[in-house]
N, C-alpha and C positions, 0 to 999 in steps of 0.2 A: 408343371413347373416351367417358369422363365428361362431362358437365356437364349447363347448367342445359336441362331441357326445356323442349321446342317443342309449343304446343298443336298438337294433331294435327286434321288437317283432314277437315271434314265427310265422311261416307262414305251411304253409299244401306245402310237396310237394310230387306229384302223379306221381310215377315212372309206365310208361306204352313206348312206341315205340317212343313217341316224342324226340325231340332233347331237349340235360339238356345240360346247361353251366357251367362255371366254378364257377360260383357264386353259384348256385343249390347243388354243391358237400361243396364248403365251409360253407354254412349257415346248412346242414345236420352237416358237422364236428363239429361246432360252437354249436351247438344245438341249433338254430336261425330258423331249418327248421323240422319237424315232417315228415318224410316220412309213405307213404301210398303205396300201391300196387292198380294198376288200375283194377278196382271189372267190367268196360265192357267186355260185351260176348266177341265180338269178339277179345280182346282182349284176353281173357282166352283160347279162344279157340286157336288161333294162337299161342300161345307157348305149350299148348297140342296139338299140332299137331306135332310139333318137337320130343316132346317123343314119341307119341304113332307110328311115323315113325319108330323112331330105333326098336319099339317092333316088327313090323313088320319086318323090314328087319331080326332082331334076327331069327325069325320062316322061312323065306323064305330062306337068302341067308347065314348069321350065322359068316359072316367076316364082321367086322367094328375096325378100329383103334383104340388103346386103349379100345373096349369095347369086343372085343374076343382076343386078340392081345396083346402082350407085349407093353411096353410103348419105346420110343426114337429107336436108335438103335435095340431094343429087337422085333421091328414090326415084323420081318417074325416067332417070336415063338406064337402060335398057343394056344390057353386060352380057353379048353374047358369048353362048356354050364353048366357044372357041376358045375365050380370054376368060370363060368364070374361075380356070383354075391357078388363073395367077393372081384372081382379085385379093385373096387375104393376104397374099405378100404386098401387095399394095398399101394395102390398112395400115399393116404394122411400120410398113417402111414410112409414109407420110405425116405418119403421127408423131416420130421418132424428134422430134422438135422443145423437149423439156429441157430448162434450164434450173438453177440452185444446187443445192446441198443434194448428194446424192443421201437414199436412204440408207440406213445403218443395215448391216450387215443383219442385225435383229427383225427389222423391222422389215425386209425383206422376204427373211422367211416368213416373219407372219403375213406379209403378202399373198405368196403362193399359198401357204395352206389356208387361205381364206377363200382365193380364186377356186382352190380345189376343193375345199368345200360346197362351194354353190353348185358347181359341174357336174357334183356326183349327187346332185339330186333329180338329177336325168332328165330337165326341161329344156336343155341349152342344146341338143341336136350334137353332142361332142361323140367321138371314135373314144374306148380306152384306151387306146396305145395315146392318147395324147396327157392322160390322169396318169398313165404310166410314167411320162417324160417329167411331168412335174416333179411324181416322186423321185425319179432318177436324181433331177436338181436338188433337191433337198439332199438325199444320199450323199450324192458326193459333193453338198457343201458350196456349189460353182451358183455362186448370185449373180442375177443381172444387177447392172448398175442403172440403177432406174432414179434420175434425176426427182426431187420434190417439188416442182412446180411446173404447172403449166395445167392442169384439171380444174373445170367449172362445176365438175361433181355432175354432172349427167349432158351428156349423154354415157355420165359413169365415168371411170379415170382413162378416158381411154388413152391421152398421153405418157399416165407413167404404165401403164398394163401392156401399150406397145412395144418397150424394151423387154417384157416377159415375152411377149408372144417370139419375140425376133430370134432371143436365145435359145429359144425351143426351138427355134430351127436353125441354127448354128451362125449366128448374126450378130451382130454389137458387140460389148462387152461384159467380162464376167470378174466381181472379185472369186480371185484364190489365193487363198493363204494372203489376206489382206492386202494384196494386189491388184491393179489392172490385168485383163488377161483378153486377147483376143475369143470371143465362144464359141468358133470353130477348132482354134487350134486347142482351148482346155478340153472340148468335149470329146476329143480324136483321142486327146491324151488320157482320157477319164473311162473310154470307149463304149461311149453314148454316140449314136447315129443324128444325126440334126432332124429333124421330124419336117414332111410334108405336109402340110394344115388340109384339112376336108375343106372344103366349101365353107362351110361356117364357121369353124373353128375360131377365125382371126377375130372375129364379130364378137362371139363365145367368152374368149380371151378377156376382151378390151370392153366391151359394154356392159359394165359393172362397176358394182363399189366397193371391189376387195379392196383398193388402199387407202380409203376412209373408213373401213371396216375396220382393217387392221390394224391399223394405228388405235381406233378408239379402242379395239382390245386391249392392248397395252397403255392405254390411258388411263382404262378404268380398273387396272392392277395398281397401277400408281397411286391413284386417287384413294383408292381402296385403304391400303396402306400410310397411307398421308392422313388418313382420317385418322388411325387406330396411334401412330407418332404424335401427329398434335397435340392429341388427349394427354399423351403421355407425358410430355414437355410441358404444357400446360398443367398438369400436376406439379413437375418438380418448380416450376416457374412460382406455382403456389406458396410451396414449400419457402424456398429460398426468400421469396418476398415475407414469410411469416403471413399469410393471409389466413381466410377463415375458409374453414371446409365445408363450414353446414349453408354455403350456397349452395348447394347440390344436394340436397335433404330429399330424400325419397316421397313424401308428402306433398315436399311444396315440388316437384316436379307431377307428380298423380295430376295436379291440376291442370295442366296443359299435355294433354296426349298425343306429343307427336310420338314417336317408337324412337325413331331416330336418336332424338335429343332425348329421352330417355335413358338410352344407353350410353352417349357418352354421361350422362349427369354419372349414372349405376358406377361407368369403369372408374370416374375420378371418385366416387366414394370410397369405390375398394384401394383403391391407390392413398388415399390418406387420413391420417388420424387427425382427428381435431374436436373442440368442443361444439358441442349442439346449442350452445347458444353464445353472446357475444361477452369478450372477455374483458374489463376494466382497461383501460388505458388504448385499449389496439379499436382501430378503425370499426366503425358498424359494419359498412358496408362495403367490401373491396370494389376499384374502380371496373368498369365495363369490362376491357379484356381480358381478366379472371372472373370475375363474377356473370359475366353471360357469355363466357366463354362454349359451355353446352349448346347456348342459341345460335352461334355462330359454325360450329364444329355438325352439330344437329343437320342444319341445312343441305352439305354436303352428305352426310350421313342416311336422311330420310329422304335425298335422290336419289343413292346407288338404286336399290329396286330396281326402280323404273327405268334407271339409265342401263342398266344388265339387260330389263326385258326390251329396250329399243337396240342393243346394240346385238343381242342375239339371233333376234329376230331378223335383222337385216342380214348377218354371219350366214343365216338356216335358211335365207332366201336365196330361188331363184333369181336372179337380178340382172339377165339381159334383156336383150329384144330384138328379132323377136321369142316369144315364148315356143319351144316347142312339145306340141300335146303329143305324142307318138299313141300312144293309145285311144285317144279318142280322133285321130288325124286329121290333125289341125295346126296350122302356123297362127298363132297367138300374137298383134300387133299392141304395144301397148307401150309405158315408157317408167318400168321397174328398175331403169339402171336410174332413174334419179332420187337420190340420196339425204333429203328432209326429215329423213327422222335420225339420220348419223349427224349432219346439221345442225339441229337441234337439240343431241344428247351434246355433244360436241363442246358448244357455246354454251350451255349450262353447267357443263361441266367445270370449264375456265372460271364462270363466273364464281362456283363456289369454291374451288379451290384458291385463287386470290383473296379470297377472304380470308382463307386460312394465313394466308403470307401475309395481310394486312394485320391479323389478330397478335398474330408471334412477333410482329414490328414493333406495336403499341407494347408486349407484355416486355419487350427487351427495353424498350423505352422506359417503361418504371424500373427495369431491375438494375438499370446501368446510372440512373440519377438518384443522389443521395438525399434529395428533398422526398423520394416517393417511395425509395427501397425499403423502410424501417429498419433505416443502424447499419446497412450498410456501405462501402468505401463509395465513393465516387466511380462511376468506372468500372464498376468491381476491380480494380486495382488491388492485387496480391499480396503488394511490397509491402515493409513498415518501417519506420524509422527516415532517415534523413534521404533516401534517395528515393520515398515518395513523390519529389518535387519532379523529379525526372522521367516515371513512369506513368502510361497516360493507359491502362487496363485498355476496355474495349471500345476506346472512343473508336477509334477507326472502323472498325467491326458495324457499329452500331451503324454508321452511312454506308457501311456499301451494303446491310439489308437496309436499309429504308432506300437503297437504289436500285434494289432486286426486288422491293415490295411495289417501288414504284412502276415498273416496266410489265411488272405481273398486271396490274391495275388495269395500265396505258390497254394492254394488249385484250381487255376485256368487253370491248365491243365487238354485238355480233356480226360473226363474217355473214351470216344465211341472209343479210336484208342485205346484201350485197350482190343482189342477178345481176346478170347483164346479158342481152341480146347479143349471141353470135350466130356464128355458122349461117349466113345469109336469114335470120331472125327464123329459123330451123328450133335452133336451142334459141327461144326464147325468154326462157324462166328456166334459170340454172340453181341449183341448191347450196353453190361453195361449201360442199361438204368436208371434201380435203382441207381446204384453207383451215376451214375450223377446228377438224384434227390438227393441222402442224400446230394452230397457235395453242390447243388445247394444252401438246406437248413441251410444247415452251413454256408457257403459265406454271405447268408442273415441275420445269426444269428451275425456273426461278423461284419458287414456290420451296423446293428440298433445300437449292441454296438458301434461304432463309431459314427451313431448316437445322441445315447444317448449324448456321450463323448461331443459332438459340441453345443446338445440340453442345456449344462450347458456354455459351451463357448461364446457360441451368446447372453444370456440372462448378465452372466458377462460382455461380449463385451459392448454391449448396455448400460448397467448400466453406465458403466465407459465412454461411450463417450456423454452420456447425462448430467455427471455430469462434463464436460471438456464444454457442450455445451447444457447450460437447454433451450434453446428456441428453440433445433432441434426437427423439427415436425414429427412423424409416419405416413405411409398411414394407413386407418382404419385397415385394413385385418392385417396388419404387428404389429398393438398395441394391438390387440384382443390376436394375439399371445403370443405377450412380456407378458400383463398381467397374461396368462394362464403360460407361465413361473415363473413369479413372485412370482404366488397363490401357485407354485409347489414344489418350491424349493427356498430359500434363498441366497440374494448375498454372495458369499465368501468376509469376512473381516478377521477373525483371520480362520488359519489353520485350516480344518477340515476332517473326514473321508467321501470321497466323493461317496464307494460305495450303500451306503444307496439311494442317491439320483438315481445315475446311475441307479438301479432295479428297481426304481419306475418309471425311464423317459419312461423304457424298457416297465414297463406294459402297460402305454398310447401309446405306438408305437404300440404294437401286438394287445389293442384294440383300434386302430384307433382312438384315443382321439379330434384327430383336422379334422375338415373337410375342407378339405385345396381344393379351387381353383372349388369348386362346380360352 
């Protein structure tokens, strides 16, 4: 059965070598998940093996990348034993140079338990007391404030991962309790010790793509759910416009196998009643954004897969450099912090979810004009009678989504054809994998605003064609909704300020309010 959800309750999750999913990094962001560090030997011992390697090879052979060694380009300058142990405070302090939006307190934690996840795959030469200090951060909640820009996606984020590395050893800044907070003086107060970084650690830390990682986790929870919304707005959208259902005929979809577009065709037949063939007087064929509505919703739909196994993949990976083999003992040189396939899921991912914001533009554009709606008001305008003239429904509504569909559009070229040559042409082929994350996450923010926008259109829609036709019957799933509309928000009759409604449609979208198509 439908309805509204139930936040789901806190769960243990045990970061150790197994494989974590997407879902794993969002309920940690969410704070739905308590992370733990895995307390077996052998587990403990196989990432102390990683360190106590590089301490050996320090004493025997005394050359290690970044860890006697300048950083990027700077590799052939030579960091003696004297100074190697202040080289990773160096890292983190020079790179501490991000500017923007810091990240969300959310998106944060899904940081660290991204970083921590890769570390505890025991290739990165890391101490656990340093996978311990993570978890402490998470425990008590104390986030670095890690600016969103300034990463070319490899040599990995090392810009924003350098205000993690800095708090971990009692440096920069922390929110607490949604706060500025100096991270020496919360961690004194929280009585966490500031960590001394091993040799490599700082390298560890920052050469990787936890915050393109992390972000696309929570992107493709988003998207997820945007897919399984659409459908469902797109249903009542049907509805309200009196359209025809048997587009989505089990038959004529057999013929084109994608899986995807499959299912949404399947969810919107169970979602509505309608005749299996065309009815006297009512249109043959409803226009494009209902009627190939599946082909467009499809496409997002028949990339998740692929986009779960690009972004898991990359989550499950090692992803510094260099690699360290402890068991086969060998320093592994290679360039895993660059981020092409997060990239890539990234800016596909934009591309198809602005479709979706373009598709719900078009279906609000027929249900607000009375040449397109079938019989109903202009506007869906509420009123009746003589102060009609004075009430203008959703004009307004109607531009600012087609000004949230437009910006979703704008922002759909990709960042990844976007390298550029830095670091003295060191990084010469950069992946702008972050970029493509944030814009991903913006596409998706304008994207729910649109949403939202439709989330009030459909529910007006309905209203108004039930009151043109009170014996028209709901399938259950589709009135469970209506009503959860109803409970939410008020039908427009006389003029009102409608973004009060919009913020609140917004909050039930980000927490998954309807559990649609279980």
């Amino acid at each position: 059965m439908e309805s509204i959800g139930v936040k789901k309750t806190t769960r243990t999750m045990r970061f150790n070598m197994d494989w974590v999913k997407i879902e794993d990094i969002v309920d940690v962001a969410d704070g739905l998940a308590r992370p733990i560090l895995c307390q077996a030997p052998e587990f403990r011992s196989a990432i102390a093996q990683g360190a106590e390697f590089i301490d050996r090879l320090l004493l025997e052979d005394g050359r290690i990348y970044g860890v006697t060694t300048g950083f990027g380009d700077s590799c052939m300058v030579t960091v003696g034993s004297e100074l190697a142990d202040e080289l990773p405070r160096h890292l983190y302090t020079y790179h501490g140079c991000g500017l923007g939006e810091y990240l969300t307190r959310a998106q944060t934690r899904a940081v660290i338990a991204t970083r921590l996840t890769s570390l505890c795959k025991g290739f990165s030469g890391v101490g656990v007391e340093l996978l311990e200090q993570m978890v402490r951060l998470l425990h008590a909640d104390l986030l670095p404030r890690i600016p969103s820009e300034g990463s070319v996606g490899a040599s990995g984020d090392l810009t924003p991962l350098s205000y993690l590395a800095a708090v971990l050893c009692g440096e920069g800044e922390v929110w607490r309790e949604g706060a500025a907070a100096p991270a020496a003086m919360a961690l004194a107060e929280a009585g966490i010790a500031p960590l001394r970084l091993r040799p490599k650690e700082a390298l560890a830390i920052m050469n990787g793509t936890a915050v393109m990682t992390a972000l696309a986790c929570l992107a493709y929870s988003r998207a997820e759910y945007l897919s399984r919304l659409v459908t469902r707005v797109t249903a009542l959208a049907l509805f309200a416009l009196d359209g025809n259902a048997y587009h989505f005929d089990e038959t004529l979809f057999s013929v084109k196998p994608h899986r995807g577009q499959q299912q949404i065709a399947a969810w919107l037949r169970a979602d509505l009643l309608g005749d299996e063939s065309p009815r006297d007087g009512r249109r043959l064929q409803d226009r494009y954004s209902i009627r190939c509505a599946p082909h467009v919703i499809g496409v997002l739909a028949d990339a998740l897969p692929w986009l779960r196994e690009s972004i898991e993949n990359e989550l499950n990976s090692a992803n510094d450099n260099p690699i360290i083999d402890a068991a086969g003992e060998r320093v592994l040189y290679g360039g895993h912090f660059y981020g092409g396939h997060i990239a890539f899921a990234m800016d596909s991912m934009k591309n198809a979810v602005a479709n979706l914001a373009d598709l719900l533009d078009r279906q609000m554009a027929l249900l607000v004009d009375s040449r397109f709606n079938n019989g109903l008001p202009a506007n869906l305008s509420g009123i009746e009678g003589p102060r009609l003239a004075i009430n203008h429904g959703l004009k307004a509504l109607q531009i600012s989504a087609s000004a949230w569909t437009a910006e979703a559009l704008k922002l759909t070229m990709p960042a990844s054809v976007f390298s550029r040559s830095t670091e003295c042409h060191n990084q010469d082929k950069v992946s702008m994998g972050t970029i493509a994350a944030r814009d991903c996450l913006r596409v998706l923010e304008l994207t729910e605003q649109v949403v939202a926008a439709l989330l009030i259109t459909v529910r007006q829609g309905v209203w108004l064609r039930r009151r043109l036709n009170p014996s028209t019957i709901l399938q259950p799933a589709l009135q469970r909704m209506v009503h959860d509309l109803e409970n939410d928000i008020t039908a427009i009759e006389e003029d009102r300020r409608l973004e009060p409604d919009l913020r609140f449609l917004l909050e039930r979208i980000h927490s998954r309010a309807w559990n649609l198509y279980e």
